[in-house]
DOZA-641978 format. One record per residue: x, y, z of N, C-alpha, C in turn; residue in three letters. Coordinates in Angstrom, 3 decimals, always signed. Atoms other than C-alpha are relative to their C-alpha. Example, Ala and Ser with C-alpha at 12.3 -4.5 7.8 and 13.67 -1.06 7.14 Angstrom:
% residues 2
ATOM        n_X        n_Y        n_Z       ca_X       ca_Y       ca_Z        c_X        c_Y        c_Z   res
ATOM     +0.890     -1.190     +0.000    +12.300     -4.500     +7.800     +0.900     +1.200     +0.000   Ala
ATOM     -0.820     -1.190     -0.060    +13.670     -1.060     +7.140     -0.770     +1.090     +0.730   Ser
END
This chain:
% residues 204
ATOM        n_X        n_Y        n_Z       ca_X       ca_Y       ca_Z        c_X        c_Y        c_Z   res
ATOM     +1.220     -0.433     +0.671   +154.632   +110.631    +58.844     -1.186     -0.133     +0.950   Unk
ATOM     +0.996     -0.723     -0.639   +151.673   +112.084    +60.724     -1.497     -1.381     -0.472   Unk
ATOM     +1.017     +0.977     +0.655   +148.818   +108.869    +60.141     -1.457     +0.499     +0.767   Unk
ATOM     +1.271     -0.567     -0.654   +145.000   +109.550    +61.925     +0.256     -0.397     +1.241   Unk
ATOM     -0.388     -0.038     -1.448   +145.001   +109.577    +65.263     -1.415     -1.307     +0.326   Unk
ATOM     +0.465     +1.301     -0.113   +143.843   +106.079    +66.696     -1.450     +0.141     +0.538   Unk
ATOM     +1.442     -0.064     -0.379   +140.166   +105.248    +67.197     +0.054     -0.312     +1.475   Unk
ATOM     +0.330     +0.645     -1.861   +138.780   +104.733    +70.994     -0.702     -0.889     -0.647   Unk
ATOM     +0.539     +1.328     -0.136   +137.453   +101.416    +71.609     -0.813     +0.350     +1.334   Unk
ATOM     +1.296     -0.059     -0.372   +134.195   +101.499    +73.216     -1.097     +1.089     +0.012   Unk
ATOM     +1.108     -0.311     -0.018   +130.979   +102.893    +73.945     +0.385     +2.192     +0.158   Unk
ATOM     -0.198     -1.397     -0.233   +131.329   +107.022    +73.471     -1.183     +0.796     +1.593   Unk
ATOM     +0.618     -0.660     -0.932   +130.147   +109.039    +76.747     -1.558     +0.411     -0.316   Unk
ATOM     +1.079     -0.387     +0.077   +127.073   +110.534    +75.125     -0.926     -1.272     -0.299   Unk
ATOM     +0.522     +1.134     +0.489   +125.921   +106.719    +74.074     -0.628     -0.328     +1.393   Unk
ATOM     +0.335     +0.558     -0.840   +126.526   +105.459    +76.850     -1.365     +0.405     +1.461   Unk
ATOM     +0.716     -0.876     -1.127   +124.614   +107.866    +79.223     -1.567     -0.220     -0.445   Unk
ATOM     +1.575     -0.138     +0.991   +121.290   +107.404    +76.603     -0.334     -1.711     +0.232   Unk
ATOM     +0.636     +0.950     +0.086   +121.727   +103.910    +77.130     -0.095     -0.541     +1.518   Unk
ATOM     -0.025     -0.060     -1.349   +122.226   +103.954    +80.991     -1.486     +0.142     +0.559   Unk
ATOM     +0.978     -0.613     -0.242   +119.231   +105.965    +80.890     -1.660     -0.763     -0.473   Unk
ATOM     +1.044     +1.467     +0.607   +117.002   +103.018    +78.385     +0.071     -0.688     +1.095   Unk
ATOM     -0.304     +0.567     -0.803   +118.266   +100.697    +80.849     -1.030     +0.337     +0.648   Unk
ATOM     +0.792     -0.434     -0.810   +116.321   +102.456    +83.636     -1.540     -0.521     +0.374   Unk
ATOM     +1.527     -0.292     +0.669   +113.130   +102.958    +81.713     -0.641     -1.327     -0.140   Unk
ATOM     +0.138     +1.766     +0.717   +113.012    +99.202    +80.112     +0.092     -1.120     +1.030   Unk
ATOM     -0.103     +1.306     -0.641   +113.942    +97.364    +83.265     -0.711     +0.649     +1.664   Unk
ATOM     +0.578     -0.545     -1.379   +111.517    +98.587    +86.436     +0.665     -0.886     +1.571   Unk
ATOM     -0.750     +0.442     -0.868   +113.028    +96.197    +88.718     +0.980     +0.664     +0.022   Unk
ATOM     -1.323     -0.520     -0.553   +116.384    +97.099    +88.232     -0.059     +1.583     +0.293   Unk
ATOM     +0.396     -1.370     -0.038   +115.328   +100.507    +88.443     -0.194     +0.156     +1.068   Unk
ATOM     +0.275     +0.118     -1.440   +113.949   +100.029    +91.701     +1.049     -0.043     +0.390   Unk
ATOM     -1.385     +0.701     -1.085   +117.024    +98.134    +93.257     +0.987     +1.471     +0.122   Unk
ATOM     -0.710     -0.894     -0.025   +119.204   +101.141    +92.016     +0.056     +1.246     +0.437   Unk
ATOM     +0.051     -1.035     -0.711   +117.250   +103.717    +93.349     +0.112     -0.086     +1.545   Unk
ATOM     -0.135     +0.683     -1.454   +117.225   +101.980    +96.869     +1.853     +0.111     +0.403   Unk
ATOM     -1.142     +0.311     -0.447   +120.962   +101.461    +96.667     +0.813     +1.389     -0.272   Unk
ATOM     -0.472     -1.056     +0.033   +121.537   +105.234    +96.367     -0.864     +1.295     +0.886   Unk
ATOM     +0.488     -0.177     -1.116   +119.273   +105.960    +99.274     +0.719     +0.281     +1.623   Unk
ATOM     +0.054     +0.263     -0.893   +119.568   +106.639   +102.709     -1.160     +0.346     +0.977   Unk
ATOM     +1.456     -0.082     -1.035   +117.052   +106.449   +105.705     -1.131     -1.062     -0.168   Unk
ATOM     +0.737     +1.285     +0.449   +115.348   +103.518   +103.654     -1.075     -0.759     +1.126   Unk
ATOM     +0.525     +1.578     -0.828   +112.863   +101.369   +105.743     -0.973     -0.810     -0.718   Unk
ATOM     +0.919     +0.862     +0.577   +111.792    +98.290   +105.012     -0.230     -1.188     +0.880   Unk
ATOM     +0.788     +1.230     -1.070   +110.086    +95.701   +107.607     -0.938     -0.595     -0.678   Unk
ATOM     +0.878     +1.235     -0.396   +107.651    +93.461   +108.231     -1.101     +0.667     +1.061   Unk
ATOM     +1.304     -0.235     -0.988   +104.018    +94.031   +110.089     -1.091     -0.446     -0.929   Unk
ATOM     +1.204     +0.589     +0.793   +100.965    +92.937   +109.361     -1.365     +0.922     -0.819   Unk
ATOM     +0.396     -1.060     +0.540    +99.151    +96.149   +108.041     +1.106     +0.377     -0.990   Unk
ATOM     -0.765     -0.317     +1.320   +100.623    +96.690   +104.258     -0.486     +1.172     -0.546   Unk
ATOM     +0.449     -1.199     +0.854   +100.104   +100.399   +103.233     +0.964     +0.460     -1.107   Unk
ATOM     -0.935     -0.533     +0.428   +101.105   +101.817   +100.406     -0.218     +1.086     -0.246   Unk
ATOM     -0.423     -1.412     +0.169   +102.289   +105.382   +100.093     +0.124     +0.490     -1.545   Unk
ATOM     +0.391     -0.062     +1.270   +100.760   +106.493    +96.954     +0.583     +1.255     -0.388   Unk
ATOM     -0.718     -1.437     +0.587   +102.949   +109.544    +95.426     -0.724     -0.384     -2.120   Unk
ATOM     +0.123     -0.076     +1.045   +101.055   +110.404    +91.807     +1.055     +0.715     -1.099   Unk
ATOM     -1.541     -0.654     +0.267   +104.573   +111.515    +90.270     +1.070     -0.479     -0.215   Unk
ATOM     -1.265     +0.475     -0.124   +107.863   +110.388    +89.583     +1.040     +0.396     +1.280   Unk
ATOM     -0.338     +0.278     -0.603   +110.417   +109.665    +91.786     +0.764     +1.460     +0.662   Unk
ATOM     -0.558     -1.589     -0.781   +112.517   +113.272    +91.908     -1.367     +0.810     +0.708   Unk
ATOM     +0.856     -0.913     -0.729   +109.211   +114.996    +92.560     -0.278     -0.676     +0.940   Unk
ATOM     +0.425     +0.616     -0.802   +108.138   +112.464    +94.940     +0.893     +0.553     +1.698   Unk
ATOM     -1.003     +0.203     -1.295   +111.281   +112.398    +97.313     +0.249     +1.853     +0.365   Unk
ATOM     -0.031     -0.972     -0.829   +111.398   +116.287    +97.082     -0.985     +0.701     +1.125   Unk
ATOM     +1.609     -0.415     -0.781   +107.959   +116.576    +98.807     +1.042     -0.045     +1.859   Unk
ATOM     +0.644     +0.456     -1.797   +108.610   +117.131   +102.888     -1.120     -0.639     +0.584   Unk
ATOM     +1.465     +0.686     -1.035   +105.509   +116.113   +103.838     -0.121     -1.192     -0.458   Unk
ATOM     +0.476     +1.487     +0.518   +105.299   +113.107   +101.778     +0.684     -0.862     +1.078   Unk
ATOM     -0.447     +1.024     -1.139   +108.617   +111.871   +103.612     -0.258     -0.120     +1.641   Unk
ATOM     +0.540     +0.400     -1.211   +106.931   +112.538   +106.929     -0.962     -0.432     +0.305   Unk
ATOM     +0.986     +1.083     -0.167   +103.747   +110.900   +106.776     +0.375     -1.332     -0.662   Unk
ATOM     -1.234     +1.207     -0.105   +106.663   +107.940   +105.414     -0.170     -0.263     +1.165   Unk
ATOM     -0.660     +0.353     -1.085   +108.170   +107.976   +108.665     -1.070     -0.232     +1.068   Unk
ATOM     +1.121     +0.376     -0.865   +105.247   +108.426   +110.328     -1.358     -1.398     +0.203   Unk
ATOM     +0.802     +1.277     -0.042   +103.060   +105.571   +109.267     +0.943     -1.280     +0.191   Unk
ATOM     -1.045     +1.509     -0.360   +106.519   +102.922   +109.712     +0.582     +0.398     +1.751   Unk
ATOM     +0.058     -0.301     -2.103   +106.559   +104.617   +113.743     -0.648     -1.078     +0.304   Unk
ATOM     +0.955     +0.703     -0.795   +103.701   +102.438   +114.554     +0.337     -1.389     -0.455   Unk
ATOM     -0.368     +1.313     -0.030   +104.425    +98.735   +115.110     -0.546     -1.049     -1.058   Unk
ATOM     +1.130     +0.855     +0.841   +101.466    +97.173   +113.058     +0.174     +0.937     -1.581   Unk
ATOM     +0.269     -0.442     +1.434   +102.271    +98.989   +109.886     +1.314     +0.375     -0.709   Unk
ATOM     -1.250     -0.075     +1.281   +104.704    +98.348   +106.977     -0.485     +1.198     -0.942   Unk
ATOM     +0.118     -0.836     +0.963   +104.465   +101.571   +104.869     +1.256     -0.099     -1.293   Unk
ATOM     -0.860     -0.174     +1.477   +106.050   +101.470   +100.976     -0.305     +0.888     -0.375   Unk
ATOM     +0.163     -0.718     +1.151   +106.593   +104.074    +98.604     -0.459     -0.568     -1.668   Unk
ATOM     +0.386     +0.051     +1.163   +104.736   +103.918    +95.422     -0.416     +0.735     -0.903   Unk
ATOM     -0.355     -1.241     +0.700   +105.363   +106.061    +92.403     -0.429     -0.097     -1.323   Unk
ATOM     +0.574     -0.130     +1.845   +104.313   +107.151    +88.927     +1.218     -0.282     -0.873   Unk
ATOM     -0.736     +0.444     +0.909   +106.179   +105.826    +86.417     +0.886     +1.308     -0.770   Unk
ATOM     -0.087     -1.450     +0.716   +108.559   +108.314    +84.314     -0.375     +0.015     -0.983   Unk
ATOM     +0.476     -0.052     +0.799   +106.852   +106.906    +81.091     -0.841     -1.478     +0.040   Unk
ATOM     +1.506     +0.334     -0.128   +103.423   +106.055    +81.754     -0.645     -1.125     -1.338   Unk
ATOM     +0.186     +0.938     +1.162   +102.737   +104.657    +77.771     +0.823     -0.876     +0.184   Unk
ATOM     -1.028     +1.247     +0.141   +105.513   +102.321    +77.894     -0.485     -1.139     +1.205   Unk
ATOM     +0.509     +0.741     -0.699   +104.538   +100.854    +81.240     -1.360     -1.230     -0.650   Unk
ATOM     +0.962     +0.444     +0.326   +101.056   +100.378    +79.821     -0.054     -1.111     -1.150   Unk
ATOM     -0.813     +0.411     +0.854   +102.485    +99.195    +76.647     +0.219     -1.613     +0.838   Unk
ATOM     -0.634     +1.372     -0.361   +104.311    +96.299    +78.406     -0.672     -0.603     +1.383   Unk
ATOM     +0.979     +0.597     -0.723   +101.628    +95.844    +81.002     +0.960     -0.099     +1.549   Unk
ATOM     -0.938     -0.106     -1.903   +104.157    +96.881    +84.386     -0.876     +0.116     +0.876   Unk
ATOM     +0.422     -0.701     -1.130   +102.750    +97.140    +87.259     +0.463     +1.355     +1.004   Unk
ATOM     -0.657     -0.594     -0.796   +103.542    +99.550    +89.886     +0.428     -0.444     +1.157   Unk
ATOM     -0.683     +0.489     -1.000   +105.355    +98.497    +93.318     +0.237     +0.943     +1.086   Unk
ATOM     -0.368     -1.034     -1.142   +106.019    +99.865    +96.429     +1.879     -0.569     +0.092   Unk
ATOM     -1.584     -0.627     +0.068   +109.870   +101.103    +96.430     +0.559     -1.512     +0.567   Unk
ATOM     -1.059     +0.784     -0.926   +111.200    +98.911    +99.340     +0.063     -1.428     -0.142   Unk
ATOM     -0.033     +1.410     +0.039   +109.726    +95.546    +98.539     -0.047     -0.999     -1.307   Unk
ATOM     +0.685     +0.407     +0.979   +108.370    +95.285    +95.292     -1.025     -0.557     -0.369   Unk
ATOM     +1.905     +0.454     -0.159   +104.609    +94.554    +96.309     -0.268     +0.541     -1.138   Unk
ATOM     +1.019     -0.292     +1.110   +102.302    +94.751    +93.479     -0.928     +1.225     +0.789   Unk
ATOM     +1.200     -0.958     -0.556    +99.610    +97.775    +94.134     -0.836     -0.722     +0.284   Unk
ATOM     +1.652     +0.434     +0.277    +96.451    +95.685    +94.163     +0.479     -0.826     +1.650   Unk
ATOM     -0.175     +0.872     -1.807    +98.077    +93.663    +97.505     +0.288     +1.167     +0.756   Unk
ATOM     -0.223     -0.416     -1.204    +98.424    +96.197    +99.592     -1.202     -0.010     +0.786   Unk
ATOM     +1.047     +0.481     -0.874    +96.197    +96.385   +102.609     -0.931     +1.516     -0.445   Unk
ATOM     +0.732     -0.749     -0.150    +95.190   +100.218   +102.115     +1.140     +0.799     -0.881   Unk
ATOM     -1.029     -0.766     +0.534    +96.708   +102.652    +99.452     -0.569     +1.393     +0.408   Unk
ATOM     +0.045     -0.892     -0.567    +97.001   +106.104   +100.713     +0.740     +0.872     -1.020   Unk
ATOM     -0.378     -0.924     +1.240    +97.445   +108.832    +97.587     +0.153     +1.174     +0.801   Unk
ATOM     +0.009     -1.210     +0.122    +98.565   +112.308    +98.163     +0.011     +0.901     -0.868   Unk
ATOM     +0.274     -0.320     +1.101    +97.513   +114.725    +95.504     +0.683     +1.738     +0.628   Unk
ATOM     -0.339     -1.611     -0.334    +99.117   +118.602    +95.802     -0.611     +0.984     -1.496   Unk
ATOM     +0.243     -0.927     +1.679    +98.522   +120.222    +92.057     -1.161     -0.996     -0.767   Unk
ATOM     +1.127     +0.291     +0.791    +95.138   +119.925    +89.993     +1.035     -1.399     -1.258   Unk
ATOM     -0.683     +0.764     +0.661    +98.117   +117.952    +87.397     +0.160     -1.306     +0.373   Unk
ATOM     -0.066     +1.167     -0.409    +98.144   +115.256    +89.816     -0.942     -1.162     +0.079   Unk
ATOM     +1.228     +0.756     +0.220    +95.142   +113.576    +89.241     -0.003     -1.137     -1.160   Unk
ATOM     +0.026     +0.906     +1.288    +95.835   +112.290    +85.667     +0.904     -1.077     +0.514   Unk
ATOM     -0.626     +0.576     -0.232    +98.807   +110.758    +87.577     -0.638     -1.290     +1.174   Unk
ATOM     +0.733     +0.756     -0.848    +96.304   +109.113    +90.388     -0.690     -1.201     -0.766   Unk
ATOM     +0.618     +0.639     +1.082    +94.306   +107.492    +87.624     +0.996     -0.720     -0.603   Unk
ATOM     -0.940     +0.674     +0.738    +97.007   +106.318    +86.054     +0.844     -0.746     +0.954   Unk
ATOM     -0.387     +0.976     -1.046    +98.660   +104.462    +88.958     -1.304     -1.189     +0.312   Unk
ATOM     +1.268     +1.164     -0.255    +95.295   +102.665    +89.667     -0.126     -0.577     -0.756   Unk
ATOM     +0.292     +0.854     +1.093    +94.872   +101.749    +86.150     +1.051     -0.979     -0.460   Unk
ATOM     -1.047     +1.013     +0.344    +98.328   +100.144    +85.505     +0.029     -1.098     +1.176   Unk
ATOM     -0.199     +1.125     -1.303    +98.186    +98.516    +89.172     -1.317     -1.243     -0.227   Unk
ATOM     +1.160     +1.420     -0.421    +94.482    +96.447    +88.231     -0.576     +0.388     +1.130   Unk
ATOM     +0.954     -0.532     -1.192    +92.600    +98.618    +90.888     -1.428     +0.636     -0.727   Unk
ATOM     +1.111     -0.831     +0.668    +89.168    +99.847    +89.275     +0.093     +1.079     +0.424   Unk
ATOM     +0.356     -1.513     -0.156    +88.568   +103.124    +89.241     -1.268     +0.229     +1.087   Unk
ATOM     +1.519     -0.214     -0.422    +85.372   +103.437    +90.312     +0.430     -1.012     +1.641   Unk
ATOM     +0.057     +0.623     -1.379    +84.743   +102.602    +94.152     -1.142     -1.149     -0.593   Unk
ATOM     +1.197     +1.105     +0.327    +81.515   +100.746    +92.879     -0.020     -0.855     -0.378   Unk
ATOM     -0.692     +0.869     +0.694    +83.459    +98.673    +90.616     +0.569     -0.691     +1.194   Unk
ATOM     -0.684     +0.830     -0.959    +85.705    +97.262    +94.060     -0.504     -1.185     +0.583   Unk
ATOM     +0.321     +1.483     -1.052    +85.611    +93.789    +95.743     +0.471     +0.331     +0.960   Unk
ATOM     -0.793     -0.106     -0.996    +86.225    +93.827    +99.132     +1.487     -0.503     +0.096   Unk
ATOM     -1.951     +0.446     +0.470    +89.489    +92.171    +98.088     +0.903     +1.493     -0.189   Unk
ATOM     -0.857     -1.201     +0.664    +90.320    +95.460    +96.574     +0.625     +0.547     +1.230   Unk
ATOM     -0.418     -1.138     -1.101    +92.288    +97.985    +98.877     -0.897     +1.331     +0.470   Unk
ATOM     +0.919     -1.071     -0.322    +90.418   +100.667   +100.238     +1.180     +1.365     -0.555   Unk
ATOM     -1.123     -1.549     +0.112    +91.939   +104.540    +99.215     -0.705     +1.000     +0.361   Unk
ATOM     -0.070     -0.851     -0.716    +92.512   +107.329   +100.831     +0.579     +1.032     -0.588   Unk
ATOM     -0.465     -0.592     +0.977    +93.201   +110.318    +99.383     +0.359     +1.619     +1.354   Unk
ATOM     -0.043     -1.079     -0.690    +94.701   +113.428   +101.135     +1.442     +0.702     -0.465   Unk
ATOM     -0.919     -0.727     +0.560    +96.950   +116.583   +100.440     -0.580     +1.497     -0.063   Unk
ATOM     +0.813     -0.883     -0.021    +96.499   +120.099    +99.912     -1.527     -0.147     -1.509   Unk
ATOM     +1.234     -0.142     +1.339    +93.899   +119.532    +96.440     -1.289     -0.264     +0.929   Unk
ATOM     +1.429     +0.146     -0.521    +91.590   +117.995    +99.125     -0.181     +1.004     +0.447   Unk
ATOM     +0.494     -0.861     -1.008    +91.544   +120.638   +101.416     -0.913     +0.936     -1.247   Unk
ATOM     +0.862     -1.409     +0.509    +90.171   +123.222    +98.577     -1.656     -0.844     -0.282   Unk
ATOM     +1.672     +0.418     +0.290    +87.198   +120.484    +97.150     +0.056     -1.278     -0.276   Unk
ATOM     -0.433     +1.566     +0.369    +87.395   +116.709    +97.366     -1.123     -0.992     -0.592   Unk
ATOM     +0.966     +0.799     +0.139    +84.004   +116.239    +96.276     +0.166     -0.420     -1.572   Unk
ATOM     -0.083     +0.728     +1.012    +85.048   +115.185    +92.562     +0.617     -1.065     -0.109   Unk
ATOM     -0.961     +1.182     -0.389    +87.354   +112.764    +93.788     -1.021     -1.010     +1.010   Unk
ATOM     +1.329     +1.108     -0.762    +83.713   +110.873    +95.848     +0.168     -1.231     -0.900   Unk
ATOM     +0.365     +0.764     +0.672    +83.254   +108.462    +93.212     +0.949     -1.044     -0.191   Unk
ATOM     -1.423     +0.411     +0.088    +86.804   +107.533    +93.237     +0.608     -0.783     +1.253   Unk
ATOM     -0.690     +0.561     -0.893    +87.986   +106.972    +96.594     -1.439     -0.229     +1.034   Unk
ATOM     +0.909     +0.193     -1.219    +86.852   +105.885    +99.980     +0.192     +0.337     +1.442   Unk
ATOM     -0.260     -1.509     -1.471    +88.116   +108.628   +102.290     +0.946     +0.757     -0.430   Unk
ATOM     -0.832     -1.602     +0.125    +89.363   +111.902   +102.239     +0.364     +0.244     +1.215   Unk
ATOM     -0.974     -0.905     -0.975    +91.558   +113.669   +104.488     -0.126     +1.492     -0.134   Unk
ATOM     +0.012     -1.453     +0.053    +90.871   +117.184   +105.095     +0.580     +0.860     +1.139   Unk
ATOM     -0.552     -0.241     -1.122    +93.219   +119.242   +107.068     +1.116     -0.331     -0.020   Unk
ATOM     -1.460     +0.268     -0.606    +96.613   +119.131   +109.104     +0.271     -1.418     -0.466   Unk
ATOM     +0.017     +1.370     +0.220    +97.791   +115.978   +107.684     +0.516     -0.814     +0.871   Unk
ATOM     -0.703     +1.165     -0.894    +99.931   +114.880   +110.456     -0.945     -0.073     +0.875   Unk
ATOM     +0.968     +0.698     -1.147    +97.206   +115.297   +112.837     -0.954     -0.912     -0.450   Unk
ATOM     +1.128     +1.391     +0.879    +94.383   +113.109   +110.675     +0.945     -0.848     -0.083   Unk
ATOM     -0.631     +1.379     +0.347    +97.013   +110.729   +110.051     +0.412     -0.524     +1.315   Unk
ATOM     -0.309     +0.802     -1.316    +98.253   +109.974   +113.787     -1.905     -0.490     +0.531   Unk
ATOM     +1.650     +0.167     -0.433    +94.107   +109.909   +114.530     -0.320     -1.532     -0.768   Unk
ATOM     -0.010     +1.174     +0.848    +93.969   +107.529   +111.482     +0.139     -1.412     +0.244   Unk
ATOM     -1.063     +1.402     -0.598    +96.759   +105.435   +112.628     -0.792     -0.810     +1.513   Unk
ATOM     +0.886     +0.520     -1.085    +94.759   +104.802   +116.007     -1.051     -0.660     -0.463   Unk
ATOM     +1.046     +0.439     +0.492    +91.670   +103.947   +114.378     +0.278     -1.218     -0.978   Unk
ATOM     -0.563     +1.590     +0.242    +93.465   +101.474   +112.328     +0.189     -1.387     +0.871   Unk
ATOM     -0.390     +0.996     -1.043    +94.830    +99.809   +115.300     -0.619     -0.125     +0.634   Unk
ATOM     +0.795     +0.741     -0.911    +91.888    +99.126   +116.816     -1.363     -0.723     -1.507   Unk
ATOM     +1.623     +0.258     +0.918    +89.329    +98.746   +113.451     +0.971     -2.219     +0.036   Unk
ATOM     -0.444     +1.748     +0.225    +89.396    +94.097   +113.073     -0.317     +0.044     -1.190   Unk
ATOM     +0.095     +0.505     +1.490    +88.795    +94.594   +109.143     -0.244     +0.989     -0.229   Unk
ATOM     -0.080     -1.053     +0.854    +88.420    +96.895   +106.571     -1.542     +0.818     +0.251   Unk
ATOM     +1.500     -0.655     -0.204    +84.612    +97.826   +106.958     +0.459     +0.614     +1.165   Unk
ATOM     -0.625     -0.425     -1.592    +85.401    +98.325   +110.579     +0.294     +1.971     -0.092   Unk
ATOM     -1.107     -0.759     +0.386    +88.258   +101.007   +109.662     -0.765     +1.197     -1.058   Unk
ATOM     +0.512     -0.895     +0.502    +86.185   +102.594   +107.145     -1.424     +1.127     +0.475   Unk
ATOM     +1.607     -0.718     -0.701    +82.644   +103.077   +109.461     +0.663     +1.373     +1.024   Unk
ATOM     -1.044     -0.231     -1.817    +85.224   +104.197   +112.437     +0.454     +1.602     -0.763   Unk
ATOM     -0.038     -1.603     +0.302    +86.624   +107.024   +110.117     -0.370     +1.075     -0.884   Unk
ATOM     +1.037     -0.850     +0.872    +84.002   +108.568   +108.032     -0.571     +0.920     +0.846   Unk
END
């Protein structure tokens, strides 16, 4: 006699994948670690200049950018400078919600310690995402609002090149132009400015 055909024992495929996917969302550390450990080309050192590599975006749009990963590679060339990736959350309320910070990829620095965060903005859309990295990291908005404690930012991409003057109030340099050439120019002027004022008179 023909009885029901036996139950499976455990978690069904479509469960599991929804809860793979909570997982993710709910635990930013491990989130980190896992995207690192499905990486390659990764760097992560040590120097005494801490930038972080400000992508306003989640992580697929981030890593498909070319240019993002070469002004990467390019700011961890130079000896004196640890560059991290640091990324927009994929749900922004929840972060806020549970009061996350954001981190740079490789180490898990807080935003507010780095030495100098360096945003790239491409689409008018990316802005809400700029704002919203500063505000979950504990960076004021406002330049006027900053302590010299704060990090200085830098903002460059194509949005500057068309008009960066609404973004004044906000940051404390723009990039206009070839980005790899301003950024190797940059990088020099770093390595000789002895503090942040310095660094900022030097490339205004």
């Amino acid at each position: 006699m023909k009885g029901r055909p036996p139950k499976r024992r455990g978690t069904p495929r479509g469960k599991q994948a929804k809860h793979v996917d909570a997982r993710r969302v709910l635990d930013p550390t491990a989130w980190r670690k896992e995207l690192l450990a499905g990486e390659i080309g990764t760097i992560v050192r040590d120097a005494p200049l801490r930038v972080g590599l400000c992508y306003p975006l989640p992580y697929r749009t981030a890593m498909s950018s070319l240019g993002y990963q070469v002004i990467y590679r390019m700011l961890n060339s130079r000896s004196f400078i640890a560059a991290e990736r640091v990324l927009l959350p994929d749900d922004v309320p929840l972060w806020r919600e549970r009061r996350w910070q954001p981190v740079g990829l490789e180490t898990g620095r807080p935003l507010a310690s780095f030495d100098l965060l360096a945003f790239s903005v491409t689409y008018d859309l990316d802005i809400t995402g700029f704002f919203d990295l500063l505000d979950l990291g504990g960076v004021p908005l406002l330049r006027a609002d900053r302590r010299d404690t704060d990090p200085p930012i830098l903002l460059g991409g194509p949005l500057t090149a068309s008009n960066p003057l609404p973004f004044g109030p906000f940051i404390d340099l723009a990039v206009i132009g070839d980005g790899e050439v301003a950024v190797e120019r940059l990088l020099d002027i770093l390595e000789g400015a002895p503090d942040r004022d310095a660094f900022l008179a030097a490339a205004a």
